[in-house]
N, C-alpha and C positions, 0 to 999 in steps of 0.2 A: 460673586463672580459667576456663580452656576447660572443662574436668572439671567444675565445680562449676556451671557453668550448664546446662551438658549432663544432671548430676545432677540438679538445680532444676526442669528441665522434666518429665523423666522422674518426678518424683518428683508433681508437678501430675498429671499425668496418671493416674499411679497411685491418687492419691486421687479421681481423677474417678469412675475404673471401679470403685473400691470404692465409692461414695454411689452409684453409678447401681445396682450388685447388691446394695445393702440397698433403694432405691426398687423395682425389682424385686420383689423380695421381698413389701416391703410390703405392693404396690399391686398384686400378678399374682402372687400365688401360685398363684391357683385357675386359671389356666393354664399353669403353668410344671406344674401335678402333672396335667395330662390324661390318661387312658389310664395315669395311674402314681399310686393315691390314697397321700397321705403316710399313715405308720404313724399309729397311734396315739395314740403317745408325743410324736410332731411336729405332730400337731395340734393338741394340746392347750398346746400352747407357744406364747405370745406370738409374736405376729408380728416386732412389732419385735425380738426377741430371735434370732427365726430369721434376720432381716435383717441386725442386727450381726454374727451367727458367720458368715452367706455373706460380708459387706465382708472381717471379717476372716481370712478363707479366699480371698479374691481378693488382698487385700493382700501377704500373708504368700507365698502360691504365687507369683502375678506377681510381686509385690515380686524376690524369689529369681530367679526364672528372666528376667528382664531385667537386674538385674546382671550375671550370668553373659553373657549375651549382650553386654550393654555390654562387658563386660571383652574378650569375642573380639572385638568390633569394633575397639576399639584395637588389639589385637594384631595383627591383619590391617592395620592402615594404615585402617579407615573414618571416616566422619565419629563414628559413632556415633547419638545420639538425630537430630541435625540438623548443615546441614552454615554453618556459621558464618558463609564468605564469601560466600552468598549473599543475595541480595535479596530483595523482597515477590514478584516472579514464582515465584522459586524456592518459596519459604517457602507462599504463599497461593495463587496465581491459578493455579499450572501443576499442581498437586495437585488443587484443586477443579474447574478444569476435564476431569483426567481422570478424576475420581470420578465426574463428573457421565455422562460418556462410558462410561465403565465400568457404570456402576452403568442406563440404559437397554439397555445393550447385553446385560444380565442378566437385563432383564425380555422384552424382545426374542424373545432365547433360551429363556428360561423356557417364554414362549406358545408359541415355535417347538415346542420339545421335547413340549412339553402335547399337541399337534394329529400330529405324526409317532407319537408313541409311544400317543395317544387315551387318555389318563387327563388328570386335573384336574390335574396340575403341584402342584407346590411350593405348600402353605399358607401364608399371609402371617399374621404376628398382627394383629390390631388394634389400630387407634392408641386409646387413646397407647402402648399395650405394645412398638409397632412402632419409634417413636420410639428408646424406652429398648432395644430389644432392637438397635437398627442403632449405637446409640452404644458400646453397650455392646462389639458385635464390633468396633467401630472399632478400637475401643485394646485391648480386648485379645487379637486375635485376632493384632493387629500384634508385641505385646510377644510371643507366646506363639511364633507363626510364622516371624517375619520377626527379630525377637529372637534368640530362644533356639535353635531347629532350624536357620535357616538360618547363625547364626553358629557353633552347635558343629560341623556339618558342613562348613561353611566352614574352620574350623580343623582339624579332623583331615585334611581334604583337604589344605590346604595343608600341612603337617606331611609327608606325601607328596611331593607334588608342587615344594615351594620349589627344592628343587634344579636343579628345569627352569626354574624364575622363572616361574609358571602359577600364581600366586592369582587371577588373572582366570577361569581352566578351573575353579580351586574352586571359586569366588563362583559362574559360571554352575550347576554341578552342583547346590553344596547350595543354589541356590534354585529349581532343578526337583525336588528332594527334600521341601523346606519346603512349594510348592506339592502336593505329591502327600500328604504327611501332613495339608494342610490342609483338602483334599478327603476324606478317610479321617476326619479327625474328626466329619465330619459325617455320616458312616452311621449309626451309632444314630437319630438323629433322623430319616431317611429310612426306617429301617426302620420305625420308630414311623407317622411321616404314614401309609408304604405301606398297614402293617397287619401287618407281616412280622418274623418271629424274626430269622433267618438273614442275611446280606449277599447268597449265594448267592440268594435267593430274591427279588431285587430285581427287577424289569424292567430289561430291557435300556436302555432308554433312559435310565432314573434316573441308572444307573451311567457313562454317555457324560456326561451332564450334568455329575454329580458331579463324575468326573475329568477329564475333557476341557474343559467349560466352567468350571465353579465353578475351579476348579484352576487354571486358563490366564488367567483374570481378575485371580485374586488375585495369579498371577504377577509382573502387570503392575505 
């Protein structure tokens, strides 16, 4: 019954971030292609239809790469999706209160870095695109991140290491790893806001931001 509610959630959740990237779609294409006009071919295609093949392109990807993760997390001894014996503190208030903490301490820094480094910082979408674009990272950045990278390298570490009894030295690695790829996915898009091809060609500050802030946040 543990597996299968663990599944049930995960699986909720999966259907959240595919209707949240077909609303997407729908509703913010003409920002999602800024600075990148869609072909042709994909313009002339129904919206809703470009919607359904991104759900089922979030589906099918996520889908995949959080079982895999689920599965390493059993295997390591984790809770997995969630950890069963705990409470509404656990489960609700001790989450969202450090989301809440987290998530000022981002915009904090954001203006910090804006004003040190004397460029405009980090573009924001606009609501409701904002909305749908922070829901959207919620879950799937969790299943893609903290899922998948942090539990395959969780596993091969340990795979190593058991012999010392140090899945704890794993755990801490692949999720300074997990963090640092998570920072790293978000270059393209920073080169895009900068104006910039290259990663190389980034300002120095972007890149402290990136890895250093964005990275050490989601860490947490």
């Amino acid at each position: 019954m543990s597996i299968k509610k663990q599944l049930a959630l995960f699986f909720v959740l999966l259907i959240i971030y595919a209707l949240l990237a077909f609303a997407t779609v729908l509703w913010q294409l003409d920002q999602l292609a800024t600075g990148q006009p869609l072909s042709p071919e994909l313009a002339a295609m129904p919206r809703w239809l470009l919607g359904l093949a991104n759900a089922a392109l979030v589906f099918v990807i996520y889908g995949v790469c959080g079982l895999i993760g689920f599965w390493f997390a059993r295997k390591l001894g984790l809770p997995g999706i969630f950890r069963e014996n705990g409470t509404m503190r656990d489960w609700v208030w001790l989450p969202l209160a450090i989301g809440v903490v987290v998530g000022i301490a981002m915009v904090i820094g954001d203006r910090a870095m804006a004003i040190i480094g004397n460029w405009r910082g980090f573009a924001h979408p606009p609501f409701p695109f904002s909305i749908l674009a922070s829901a959207s990272a919620g879950i799937g950045e969790e299943i893609m991140f903290r899922m998948f990278v942090l539990g395959l390298w969780a596993f091969l570490l340990d795979l190593i290491l058991r012999r010392w009894h140090a899945t704890g030295v794993a755990l801490w690695i692949a999720n300074i790893i997990a963090a640092l790829a998570f920072a790293a996915g978000h270059l393209p898009a920073a080169m895009m806001l900068v104006g910039v091809t290259t990663p190389d060609a980034l300002p120095p500050v972007v890149l402290i931001e990136l890895f250093w802030f964005i990275g050490s946040c989601r860490d947490s």
